[in-house]
Backbone as a ProteinNet text record, in pm:
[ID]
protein_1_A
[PRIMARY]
XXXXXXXXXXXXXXXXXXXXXXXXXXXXXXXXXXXXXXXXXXXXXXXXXXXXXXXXXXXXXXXXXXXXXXXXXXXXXXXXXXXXXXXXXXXXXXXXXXXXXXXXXX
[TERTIARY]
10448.4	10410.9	10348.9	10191.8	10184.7	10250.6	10235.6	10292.5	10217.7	10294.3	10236.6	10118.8	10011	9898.1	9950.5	9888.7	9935	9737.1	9695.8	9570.1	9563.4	9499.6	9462.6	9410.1	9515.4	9475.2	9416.4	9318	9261.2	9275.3	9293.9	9312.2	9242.7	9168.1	9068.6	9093.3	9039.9	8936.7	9049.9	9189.7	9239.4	9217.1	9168.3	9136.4	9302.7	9364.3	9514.5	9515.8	9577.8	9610.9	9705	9713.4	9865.8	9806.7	9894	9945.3	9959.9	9945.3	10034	10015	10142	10187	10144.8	10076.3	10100.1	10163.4	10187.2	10339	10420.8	10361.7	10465.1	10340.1	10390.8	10359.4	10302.6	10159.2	10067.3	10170.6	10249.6	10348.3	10454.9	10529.1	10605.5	10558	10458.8	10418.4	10333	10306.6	10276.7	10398.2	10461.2	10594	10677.2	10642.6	10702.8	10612.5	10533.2	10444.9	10406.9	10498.7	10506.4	10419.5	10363	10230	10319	10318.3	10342.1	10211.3	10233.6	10149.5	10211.6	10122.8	10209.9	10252.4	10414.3	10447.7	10557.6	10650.9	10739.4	10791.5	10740.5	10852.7	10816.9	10739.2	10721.7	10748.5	10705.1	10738.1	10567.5	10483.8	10354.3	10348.5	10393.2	10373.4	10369.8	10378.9	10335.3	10214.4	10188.8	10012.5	10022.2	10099	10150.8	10055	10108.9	9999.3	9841.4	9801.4	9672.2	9518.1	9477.9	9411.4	9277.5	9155.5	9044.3	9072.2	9025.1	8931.1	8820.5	8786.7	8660.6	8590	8656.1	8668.1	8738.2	8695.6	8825.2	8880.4	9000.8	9087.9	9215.9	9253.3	9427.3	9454.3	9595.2	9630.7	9733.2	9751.9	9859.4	9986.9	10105.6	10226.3	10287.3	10227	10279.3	10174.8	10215.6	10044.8	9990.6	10083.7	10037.5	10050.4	9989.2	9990.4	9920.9	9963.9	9924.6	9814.6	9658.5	9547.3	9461.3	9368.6	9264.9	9195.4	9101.1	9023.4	8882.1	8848.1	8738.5	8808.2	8914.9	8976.6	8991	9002.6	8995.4	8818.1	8726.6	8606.6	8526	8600.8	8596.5	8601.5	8756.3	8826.1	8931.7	8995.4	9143.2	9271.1	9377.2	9449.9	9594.3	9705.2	9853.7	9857.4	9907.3	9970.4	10122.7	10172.5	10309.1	10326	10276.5	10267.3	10170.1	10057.8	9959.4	9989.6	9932.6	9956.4	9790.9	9789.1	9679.2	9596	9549.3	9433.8	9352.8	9293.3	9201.2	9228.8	9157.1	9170.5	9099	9128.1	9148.6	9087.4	9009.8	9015.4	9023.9	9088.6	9123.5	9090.5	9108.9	9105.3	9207	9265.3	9443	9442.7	9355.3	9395.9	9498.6	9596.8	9714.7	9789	9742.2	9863.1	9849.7	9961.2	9988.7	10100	10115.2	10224.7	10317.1	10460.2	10572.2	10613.9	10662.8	10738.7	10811.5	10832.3	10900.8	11084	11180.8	11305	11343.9	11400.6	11429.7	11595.4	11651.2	11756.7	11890.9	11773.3	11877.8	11841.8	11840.3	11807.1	11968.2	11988.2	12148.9	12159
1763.8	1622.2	1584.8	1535.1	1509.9	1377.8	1375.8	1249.4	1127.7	996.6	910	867.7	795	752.8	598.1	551.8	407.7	400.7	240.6	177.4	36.3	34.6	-130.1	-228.7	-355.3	-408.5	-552.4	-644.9	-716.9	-833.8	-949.2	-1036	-1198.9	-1165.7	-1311	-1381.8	-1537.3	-1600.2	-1625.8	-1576.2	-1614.3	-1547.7	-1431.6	-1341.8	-1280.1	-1199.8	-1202.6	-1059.7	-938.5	-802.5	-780.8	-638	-597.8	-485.2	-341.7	-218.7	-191.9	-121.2	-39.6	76.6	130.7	281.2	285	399.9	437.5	480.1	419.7	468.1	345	243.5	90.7	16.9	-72.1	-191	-288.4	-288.1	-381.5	-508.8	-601.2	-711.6	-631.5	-583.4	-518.8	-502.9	-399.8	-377.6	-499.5	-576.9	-772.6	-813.3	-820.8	-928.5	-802.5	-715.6	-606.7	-677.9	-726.8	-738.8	-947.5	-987.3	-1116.7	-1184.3	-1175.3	-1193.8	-1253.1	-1322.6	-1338.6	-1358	-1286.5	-1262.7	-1307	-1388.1	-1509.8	-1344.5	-1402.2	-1285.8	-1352.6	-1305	-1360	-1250.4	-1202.7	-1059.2	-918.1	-915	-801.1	-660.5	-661.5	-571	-538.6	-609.8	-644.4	-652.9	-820.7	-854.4	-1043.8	-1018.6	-1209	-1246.2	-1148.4	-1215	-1244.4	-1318.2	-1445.1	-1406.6	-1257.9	-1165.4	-1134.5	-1182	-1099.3	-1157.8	-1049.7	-1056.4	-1028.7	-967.9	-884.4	-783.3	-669.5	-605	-617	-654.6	-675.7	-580.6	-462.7	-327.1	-226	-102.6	-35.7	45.9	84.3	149.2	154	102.6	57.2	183.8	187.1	271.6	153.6	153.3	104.1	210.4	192.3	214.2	273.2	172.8	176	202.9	302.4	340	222.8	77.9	30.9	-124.5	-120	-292.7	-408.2	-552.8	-621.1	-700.4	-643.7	-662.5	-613.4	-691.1	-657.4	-564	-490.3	-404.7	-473	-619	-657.7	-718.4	-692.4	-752.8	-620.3	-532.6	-375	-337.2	-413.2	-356.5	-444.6	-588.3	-686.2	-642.4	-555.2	-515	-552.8	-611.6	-717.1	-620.8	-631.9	-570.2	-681.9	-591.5	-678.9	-605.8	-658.7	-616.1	-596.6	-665.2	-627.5	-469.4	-421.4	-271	-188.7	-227.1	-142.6	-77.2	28.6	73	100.6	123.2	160.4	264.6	352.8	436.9	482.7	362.5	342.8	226.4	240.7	77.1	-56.4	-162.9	-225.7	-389.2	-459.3	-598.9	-646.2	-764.2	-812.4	-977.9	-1013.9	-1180.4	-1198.3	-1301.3	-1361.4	-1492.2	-1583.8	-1713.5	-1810.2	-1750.7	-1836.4	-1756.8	-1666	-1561.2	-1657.5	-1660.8	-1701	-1645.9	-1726.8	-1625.3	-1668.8	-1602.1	-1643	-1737.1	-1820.2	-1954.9	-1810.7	-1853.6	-1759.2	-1826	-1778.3	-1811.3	-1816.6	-1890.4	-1948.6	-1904	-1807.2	-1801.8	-1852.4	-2002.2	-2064.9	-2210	-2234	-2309.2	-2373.2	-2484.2	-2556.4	-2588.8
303.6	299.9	434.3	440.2	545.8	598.6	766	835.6	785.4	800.6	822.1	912.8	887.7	987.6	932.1	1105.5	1166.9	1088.8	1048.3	1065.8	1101.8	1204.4	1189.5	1100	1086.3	948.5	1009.8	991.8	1038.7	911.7	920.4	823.4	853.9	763.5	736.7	664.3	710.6	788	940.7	928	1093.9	1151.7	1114.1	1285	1330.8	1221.3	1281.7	1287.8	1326.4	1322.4	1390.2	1270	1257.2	1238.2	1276.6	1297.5	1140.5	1060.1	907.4	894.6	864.7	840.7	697.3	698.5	562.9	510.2	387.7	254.7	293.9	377.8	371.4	346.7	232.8	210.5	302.3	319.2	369.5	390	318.7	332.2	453.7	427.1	503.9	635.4	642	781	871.7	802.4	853.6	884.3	791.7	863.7	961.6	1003	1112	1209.5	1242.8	1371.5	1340	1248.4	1238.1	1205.1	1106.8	1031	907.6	811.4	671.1	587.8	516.1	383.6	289.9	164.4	93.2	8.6	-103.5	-172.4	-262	-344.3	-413.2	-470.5	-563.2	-658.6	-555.3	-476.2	-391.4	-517.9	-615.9	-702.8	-731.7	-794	-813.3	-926.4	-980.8	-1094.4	-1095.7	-1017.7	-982.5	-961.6	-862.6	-790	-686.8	-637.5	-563.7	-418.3	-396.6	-263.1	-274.6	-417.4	-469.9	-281.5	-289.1	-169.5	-215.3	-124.2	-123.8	-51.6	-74.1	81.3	86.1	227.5	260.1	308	359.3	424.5	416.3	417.6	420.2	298.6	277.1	134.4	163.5	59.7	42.2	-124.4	-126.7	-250.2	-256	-438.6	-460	-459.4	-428.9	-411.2	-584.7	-670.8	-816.1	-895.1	-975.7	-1066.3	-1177.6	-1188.7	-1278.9	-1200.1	-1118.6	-1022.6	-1145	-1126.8	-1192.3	-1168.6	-1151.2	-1175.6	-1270	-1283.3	-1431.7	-1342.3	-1449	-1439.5	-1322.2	-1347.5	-1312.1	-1172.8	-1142	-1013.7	-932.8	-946.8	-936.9	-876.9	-913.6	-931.5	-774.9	-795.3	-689.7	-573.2	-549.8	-442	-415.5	-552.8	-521.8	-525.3	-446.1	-402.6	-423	-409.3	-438.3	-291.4	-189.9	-60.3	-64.6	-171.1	-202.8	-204.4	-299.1	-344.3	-290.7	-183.4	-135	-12.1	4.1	164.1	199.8	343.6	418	399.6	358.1	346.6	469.6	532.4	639.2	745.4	847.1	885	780.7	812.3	691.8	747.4	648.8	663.4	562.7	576.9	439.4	411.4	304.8	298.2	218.4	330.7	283.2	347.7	260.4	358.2	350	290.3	330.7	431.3	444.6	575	685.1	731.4	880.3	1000.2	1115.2	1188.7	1163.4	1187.4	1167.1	1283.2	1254.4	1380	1480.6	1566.2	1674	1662.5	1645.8	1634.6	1794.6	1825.7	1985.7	1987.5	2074	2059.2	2109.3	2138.3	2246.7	2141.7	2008.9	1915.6	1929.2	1906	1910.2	1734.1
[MASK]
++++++++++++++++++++++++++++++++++++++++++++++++++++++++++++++++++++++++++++++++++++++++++++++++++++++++++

């Protein structure tokens, strides 16, 4: 089995990047470097994550992700279930950063 490769993932229209290993979940490896990517069943059957690539190649995780064929052809991707391929840009415009937790919060 080969090793994991790290790619840079770039996320539009904020201009945000994040680090992803491949064989983890594009979602996952965002909220590791504090990024959120919108998501809900993290299984890939909601949508809730459905993205573009604008660049790049992602694999899905699950051989049967919940996009159509003509969303497939687009470049639409579930980040729930995808991992990295390449370095990567994407369009996710609801992603944003995570609030920073203050550990001196009362």
């Amino acid at each position: 089995m080969p090793s994991p490769s790290l790619f840079s993932v770039h996320v539009e229209p904020q201009g945000l990047r994040f680090d992803a290993l491949s064989g983890v979940s594009l979602v996952e490896s965002a909220r590791e470097a504090g990024i959120v990517l919108p998501t809900s069943c993290r299984n890939g059957t909601c949508r809730a994550c459905l993205c573009r690539v604008l660049s790049g190649r992602a694999n899905h995780l699950i051989e049967w992700p919940g996009l159509s064929a003509e969303e497939k052809r687009e470049g639409c991707i579930l980040p729930c279930v995808a991992t990295p391929e390449s370095a990567l840009r994407i369009e996710v415009p609801k992603a944003f950063l995570a609030p920073i937790q203050s550990p001196l919060a009362t």
